[in-house]
C-alpha positions as CSV (number, residue, x, y, z in Angstrom):
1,X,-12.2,13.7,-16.7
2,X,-9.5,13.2,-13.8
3,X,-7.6,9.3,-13.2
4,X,-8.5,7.4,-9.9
5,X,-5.4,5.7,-8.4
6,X,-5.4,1.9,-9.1
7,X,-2.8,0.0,-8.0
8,X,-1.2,-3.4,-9.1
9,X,-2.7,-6.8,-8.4
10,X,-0.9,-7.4,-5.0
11,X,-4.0,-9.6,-4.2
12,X,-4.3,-13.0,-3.8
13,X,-6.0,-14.6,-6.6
14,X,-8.4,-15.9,-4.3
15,X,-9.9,-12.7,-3.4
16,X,-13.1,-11.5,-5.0
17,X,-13.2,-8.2,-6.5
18,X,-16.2,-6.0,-7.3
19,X,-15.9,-3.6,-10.2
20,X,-16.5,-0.3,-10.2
21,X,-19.7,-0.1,-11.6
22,X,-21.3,-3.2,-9.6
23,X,-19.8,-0.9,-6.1
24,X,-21.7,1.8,-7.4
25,X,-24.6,0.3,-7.9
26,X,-24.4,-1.4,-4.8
27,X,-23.9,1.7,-2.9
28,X,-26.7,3.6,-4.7
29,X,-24.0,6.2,-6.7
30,X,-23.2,6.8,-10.2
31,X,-19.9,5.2,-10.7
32,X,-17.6,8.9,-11.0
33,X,-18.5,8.9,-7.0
34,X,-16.6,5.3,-6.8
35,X,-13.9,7.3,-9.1
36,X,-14.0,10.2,-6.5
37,X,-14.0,7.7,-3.2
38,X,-11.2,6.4,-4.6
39,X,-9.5,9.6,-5.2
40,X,-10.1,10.5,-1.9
41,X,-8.7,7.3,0.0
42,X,-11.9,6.1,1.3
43,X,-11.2,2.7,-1.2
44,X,-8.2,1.0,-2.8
45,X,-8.7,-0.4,-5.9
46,X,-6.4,-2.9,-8.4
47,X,-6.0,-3.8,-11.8
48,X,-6.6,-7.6,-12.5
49,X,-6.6,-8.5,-16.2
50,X,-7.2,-5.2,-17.2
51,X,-10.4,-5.1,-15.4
52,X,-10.2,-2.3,-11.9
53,X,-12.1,-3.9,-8.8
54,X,-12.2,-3.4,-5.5
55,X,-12.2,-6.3,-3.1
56,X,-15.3,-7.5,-2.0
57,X,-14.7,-7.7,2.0
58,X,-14.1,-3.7,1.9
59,X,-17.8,-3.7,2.1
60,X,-20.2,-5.1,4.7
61,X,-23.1,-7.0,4.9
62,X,-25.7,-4.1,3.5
63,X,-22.8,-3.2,0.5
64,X,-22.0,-0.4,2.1
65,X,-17.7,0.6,3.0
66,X,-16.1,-0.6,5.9
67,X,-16.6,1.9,8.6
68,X,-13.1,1.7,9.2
69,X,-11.5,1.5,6.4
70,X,-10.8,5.0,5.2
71,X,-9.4,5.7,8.6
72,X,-7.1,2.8,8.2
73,X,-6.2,4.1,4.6
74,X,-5.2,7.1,5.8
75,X,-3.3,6.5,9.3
76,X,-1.4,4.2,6.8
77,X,-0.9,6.5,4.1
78,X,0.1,9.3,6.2
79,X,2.7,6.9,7.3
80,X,3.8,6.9,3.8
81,X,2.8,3.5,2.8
82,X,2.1,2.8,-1.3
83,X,-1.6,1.7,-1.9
84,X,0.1,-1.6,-2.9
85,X,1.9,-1.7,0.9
86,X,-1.5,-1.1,2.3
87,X,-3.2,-3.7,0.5
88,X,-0.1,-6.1,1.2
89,X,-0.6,-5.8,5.3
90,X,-4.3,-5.6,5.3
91,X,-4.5,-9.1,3.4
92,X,-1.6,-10.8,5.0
93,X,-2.6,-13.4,8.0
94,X,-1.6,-11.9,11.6
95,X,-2.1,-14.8,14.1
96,X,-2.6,-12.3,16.8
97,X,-5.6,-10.9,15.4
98,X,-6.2,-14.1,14.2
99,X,-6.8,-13.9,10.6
100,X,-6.4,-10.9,8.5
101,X,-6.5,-7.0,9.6
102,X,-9.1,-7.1,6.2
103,X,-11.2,-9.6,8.2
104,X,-11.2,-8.2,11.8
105,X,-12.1,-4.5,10.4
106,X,-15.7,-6.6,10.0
107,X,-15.8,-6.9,13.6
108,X,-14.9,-5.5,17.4
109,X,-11.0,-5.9,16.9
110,X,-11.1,-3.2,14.0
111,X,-9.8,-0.6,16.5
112,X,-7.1,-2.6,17.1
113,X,-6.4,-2.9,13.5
114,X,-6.6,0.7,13.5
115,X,-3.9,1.0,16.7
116,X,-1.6,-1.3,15.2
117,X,-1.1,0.6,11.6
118,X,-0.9,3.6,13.5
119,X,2.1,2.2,15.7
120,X,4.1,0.9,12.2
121,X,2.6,-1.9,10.6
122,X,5.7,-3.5,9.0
């Protein structure tokens, strides 16, 4: 059985995370396709008291993933960003969005979310 990456609790406390096998059920997999979606950037995950979850808003209203969000993983990762760097920018409050790149990937100003990782986030 391979590892899934999992990074370190960059999160704020006050953000809700969904473990693995709650996602999977939510999404309708067995829980070594949440292993493999991980594995495969389409979701970050972290380690909060020992226990991996993945933050609740990376999903939308139906459970299923942010359309988005793997291509924002990627552009950033590609960049050479850490999963921690990614999770770091994508929960950190940008007035000129307003709010959170996290919160607008829920609605029409993800592609700017998407154009503004690309053009060097930090």
């Amino acid at each position: 059985m391979s590892t899934f990456p999992c990074s370190a609790d960059v999160l704020p406390a006050s953000v809700p995370l969904l473990s693995l096998p709650d996602v999977a059920k939510n999404l309708g997999v067995v829980v070594t396709r949440v292993h493999q979606m991980l594995r495969d950037n389409q979701l970050l995950a972290v380690r909060r008291d020992r226990v991996v979850g993945i933050p609740e808003i990376f999903f939308d209203e139906t459970g299923a993933v942010l359309k988005s969000l793997p291509g924002l993983i990627t552009v950033m990762r590609d960049a050479k960003y850490t999963d921690e760097e990614i999770l770091e920018w994508i929960f950190t409050d940008d007035d000129t969005l307003p709010g959170k790149p996290v919160e607008a990937l829920h609605g029409p100003l993800a592609r700017e979310v998407l154009r503004r990782a690309a053009a060097d986030p930090f």
